[in-house]
Structure formats: C-alpha cells, structure tokens
C-alpha positions in Angstrom: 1.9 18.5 24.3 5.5 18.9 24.2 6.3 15.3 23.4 3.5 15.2 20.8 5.2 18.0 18.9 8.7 15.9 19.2 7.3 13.5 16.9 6.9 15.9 13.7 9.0 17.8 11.6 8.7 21.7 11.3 7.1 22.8 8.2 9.8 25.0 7.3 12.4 21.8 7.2 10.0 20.8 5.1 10.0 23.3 2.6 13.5 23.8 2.8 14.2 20.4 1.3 11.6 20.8 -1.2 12.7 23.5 -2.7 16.2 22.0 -2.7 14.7 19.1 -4.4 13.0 21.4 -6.6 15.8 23.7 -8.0 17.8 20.6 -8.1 15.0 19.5 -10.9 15.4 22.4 -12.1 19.6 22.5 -12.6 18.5 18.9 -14.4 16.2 19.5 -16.5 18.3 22.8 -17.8 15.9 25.3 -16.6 17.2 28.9 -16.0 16.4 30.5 -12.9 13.8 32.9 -14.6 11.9 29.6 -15.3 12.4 28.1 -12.2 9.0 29.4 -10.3 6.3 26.9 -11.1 8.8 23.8 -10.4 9.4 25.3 -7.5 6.0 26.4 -6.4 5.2 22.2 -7.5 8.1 21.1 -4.8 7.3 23.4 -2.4 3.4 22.3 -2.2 4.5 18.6 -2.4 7.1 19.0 0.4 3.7 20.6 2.3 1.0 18.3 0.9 0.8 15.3 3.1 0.6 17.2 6.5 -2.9 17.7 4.8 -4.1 15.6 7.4 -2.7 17.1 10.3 -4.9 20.3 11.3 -2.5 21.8 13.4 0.5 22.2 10.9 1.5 24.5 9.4 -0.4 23.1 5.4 -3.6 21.8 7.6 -3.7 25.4 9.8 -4.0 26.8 6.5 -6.7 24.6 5.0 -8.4 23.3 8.2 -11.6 22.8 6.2 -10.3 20.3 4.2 -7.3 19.1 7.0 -10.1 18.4 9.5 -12.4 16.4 7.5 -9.0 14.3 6.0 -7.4 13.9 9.6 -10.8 12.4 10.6 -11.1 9.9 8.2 -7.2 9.0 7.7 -6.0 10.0 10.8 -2.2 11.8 11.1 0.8 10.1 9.0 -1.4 7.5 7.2 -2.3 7.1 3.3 -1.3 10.8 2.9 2.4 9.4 4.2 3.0 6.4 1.7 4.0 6.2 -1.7 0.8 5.7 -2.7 -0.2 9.3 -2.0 2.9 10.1 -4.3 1.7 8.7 -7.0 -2.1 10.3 -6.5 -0.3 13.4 -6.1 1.6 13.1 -9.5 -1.0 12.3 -11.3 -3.2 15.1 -10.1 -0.2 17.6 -10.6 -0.2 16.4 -14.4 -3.4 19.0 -14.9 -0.4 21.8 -14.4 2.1 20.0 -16.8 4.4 17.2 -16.4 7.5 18.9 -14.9 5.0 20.6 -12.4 3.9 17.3 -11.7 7.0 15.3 -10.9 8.2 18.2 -8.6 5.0 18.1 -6.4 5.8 14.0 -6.3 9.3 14.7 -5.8 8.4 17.7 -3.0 6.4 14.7 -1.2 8.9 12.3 -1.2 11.4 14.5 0.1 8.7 15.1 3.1 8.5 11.3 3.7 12.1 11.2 3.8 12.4 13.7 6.7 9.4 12.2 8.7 11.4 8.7 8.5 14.5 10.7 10.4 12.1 10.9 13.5 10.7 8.3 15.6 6.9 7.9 14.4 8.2 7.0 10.9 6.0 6.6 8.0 4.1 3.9 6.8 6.0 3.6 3.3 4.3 1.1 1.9 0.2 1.7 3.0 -1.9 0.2 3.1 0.8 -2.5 4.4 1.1 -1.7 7.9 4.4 -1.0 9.6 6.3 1.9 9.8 9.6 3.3 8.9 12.2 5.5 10.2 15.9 5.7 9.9 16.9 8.3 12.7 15.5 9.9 15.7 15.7 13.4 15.4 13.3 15.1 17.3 10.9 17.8 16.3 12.8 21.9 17.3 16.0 19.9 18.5 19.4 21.3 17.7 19.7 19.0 15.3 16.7 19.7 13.1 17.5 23.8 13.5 21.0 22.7 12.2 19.9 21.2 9.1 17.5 23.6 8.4 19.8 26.1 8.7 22.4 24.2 6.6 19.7 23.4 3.9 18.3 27.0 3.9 22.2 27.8 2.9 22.6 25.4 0.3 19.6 26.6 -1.7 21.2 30.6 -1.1 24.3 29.4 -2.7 22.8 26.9 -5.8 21.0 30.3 -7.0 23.9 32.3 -6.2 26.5 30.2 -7.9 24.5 28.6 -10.9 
C-alpha cells in the first residue's frame, strides 16, 4: 500500500498550486482580491478535477459515485490526465464564464504538471500512449511537504503584499 501511495501527489499540493495558478490569473487579468473567489474556486476545482478517477483521493472520496464508475471505465491517470481532458474541461467551465473557464483548465494543467514530478508520469498526449515525467518525487516525502509548505507561503504573501 505504501509504495502505491508513493506514486501520487497529495491533494493539498495540488490545490496549493492551483490556487497559485489561480490568483496569479487573477494579478493578470487586474482582478482585485474582492473579485478574486470564483477564479479561484475555477483553479482550485481544476487543480482537483482529474483525480476524478481515482476513488481513493481526496476529489474521488468526495464523489465516489461518479469516481467509481469513471476509474472503472478509464482506469487511474488516463484520459482525465492528458491535455485532452483540459480542453473538455474548458469548454465545460465556459457555462460559468470564460475567465472561470480558463482557470479550471489552467487549475488542471498545473495538476498534470505535478503528477509529471513523480515517477508514474502522465500520459500528455492520450490517447497516444507513453507517459511523461520530469522528476521523481515521491508521494509525503520531504520533498513534496517542502514545496507544499513553500507554495502555501507564496500564496499568504501574493494576498498580503498585492
């Protein structure tokens, strides 16, 4: 069980790039921080959203009656890891505006990015198969609780300091 967990990123890593990802949107497109929340809430659901498949993390413990079904179908790290699944993901986000839209895509890309930093990868470019990944951080290492610590602080001090 142990070694299975070493192969995925903690959900709260997760968010905490998202939402870095998402306030940086924000600081670009000139929002204030009393506008901020629904860019944010669209990063932090993207940064979530592809661990859909996964019933035991910590988005598919939350909705296992649609994880289950998806994980059984896709399997774990699949169609809802590729680029592909960003674009789906945009274009269903457009129903809550554009800007809302873009930051779900943007919150999912950052959560590709992080799975790449461990060893299982991501299969970027599905349905082409082959996966990538850039690092091997493991899943609760020091590392990871480093970064995000170091992550959680950088989003403190852009609200701070903005």
């Amino acid at each position: 069980m142990e070694h299975e967990r070493s192969d995925k990123v903690l959900g709260r890593t997760h968010l905490g790039v998202g939402l870095i990802a998402g306030y940086g949107l924000c600081m670009a497109l000139g929002l204030p921080n009393a506008e901020a929340t629904p860019i944010m809430a669209g990063a932090a659901v993207g940064s979530l959203l592809p661990d859909i498949d996964h019933p035991e993390s910590s988005f598919g413990r939350k909705v296992r009656i649609i994880s289950i079904p998806i994980n059984h179908i896709l399997g774990h790290r699949g169609l809802t890891h590729s680029l592909v699944f960003v674009a789906i993901t945009y274009v269903c986000a457009l129903y809550f505006g554009s800007g809302v839209a873009l930051a779900a895509a943007l919150g999912v890309l950052t959560h590709l990015l992080l799975d790449m930093l461990n060893p299982s990868g991501v299969p970027l470019l599905y349905p082409v198969k082959g996966r990538l990944h850039l690092l091997e951080i493991k899943t609760g290492s020091q590392r990871e609780k480093l970064i995000f610590w170091l992550l959680l602080i950088i989003v403190i001090a852009l609200m701070v300091y903005r």
